[in-house]
N, C-alpha and C positions, 0 to 999 in steps of 0.2 A: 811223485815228481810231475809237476806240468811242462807240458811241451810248449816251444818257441811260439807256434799258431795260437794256442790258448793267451798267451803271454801281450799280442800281438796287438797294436794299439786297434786294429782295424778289428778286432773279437771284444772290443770293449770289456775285455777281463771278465767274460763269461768263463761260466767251467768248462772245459776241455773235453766233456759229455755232450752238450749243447754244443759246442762247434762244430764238433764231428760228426755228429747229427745233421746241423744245420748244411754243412756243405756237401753231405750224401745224398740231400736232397733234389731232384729236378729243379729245373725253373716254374714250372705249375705250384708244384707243392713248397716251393719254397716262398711264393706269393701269397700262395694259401695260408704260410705260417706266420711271415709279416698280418696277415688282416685279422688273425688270431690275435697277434698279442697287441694289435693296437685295440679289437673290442676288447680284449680283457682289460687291458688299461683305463680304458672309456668305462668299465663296469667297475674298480675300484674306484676310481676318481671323479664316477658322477661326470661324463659329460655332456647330458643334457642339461646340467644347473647353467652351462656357460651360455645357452642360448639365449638370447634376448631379442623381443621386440623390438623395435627402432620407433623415432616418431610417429604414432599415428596408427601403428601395426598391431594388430593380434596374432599370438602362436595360438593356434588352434588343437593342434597334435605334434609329437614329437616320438620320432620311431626309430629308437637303437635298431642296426644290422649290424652285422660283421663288416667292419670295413668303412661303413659311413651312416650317417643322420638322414634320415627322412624326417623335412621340417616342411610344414604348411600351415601359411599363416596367410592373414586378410591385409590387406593395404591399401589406401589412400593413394590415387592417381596425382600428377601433376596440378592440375587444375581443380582438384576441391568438390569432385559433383558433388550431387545431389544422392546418388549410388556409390558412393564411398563409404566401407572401403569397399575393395573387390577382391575377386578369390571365392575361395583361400587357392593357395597355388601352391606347390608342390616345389620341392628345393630340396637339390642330393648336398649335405654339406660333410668337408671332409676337413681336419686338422694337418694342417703343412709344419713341417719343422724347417723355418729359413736357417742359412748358411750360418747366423748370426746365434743360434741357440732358440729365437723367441719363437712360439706356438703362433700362427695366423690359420684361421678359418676358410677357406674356401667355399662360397656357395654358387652352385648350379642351378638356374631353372629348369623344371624338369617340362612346367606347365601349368593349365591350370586345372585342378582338382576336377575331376568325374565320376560320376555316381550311376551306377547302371538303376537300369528303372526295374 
């Protein structure tokens, strides 16, 4: 028999194993287990295939972690030089789930790429 919490619209009808679990947790480790199952997700579902270039841009690398994308890629300034594109530069991106259900991307500049000598 499952209990009321398993049931619970807020337990999205996980098993009553995983709840119980889940909410013996701390706050560390229970952040730590959110970033888990979004790489695992990110590692069945390929999501590095979602990343794309934009006008003009090269991805250069693309680096799975736990938790989020490390993307650096090359890009074209406003004004078209001559040293176009520039980079590559470095971008923490992370998958948001809005209110509305749909997946939106988030990308951070981190910077631009360095290479020790």
């Amino acid at each position: 028999m499952t209990s009321d919490r398993a049931q619970s619209p807020s337990s999205g009808g996980l098993p009553e194993a995983v709840v119980e679990t889940l909410e013996a947790l701390d706050d560390h480790d229970l952040r730590r287990a959110i970033l888990y199952a979004q790489a695992l997700l990110r590692r069945r579902h390929g999501d590095q295939a979602d990343i794309e270039a934009g006008p003009g841009e090269e991805i250069v690398r693309v680096v799975e972690h736990e938790g989020f994308t490390e993307v650096h890629k090359l890009q074209p300034c406003p004004s078209g030089c001559d040293d176009c594109p520039h980079g590559p530069y470095v971008y923490h991106v992370v998958s948001e789930r809005h209110p509305d259900g749909t997946e939106h991307r988030r990308w951070t500049l981190i910077g631009e790429e360095h290479h020790e000598p």
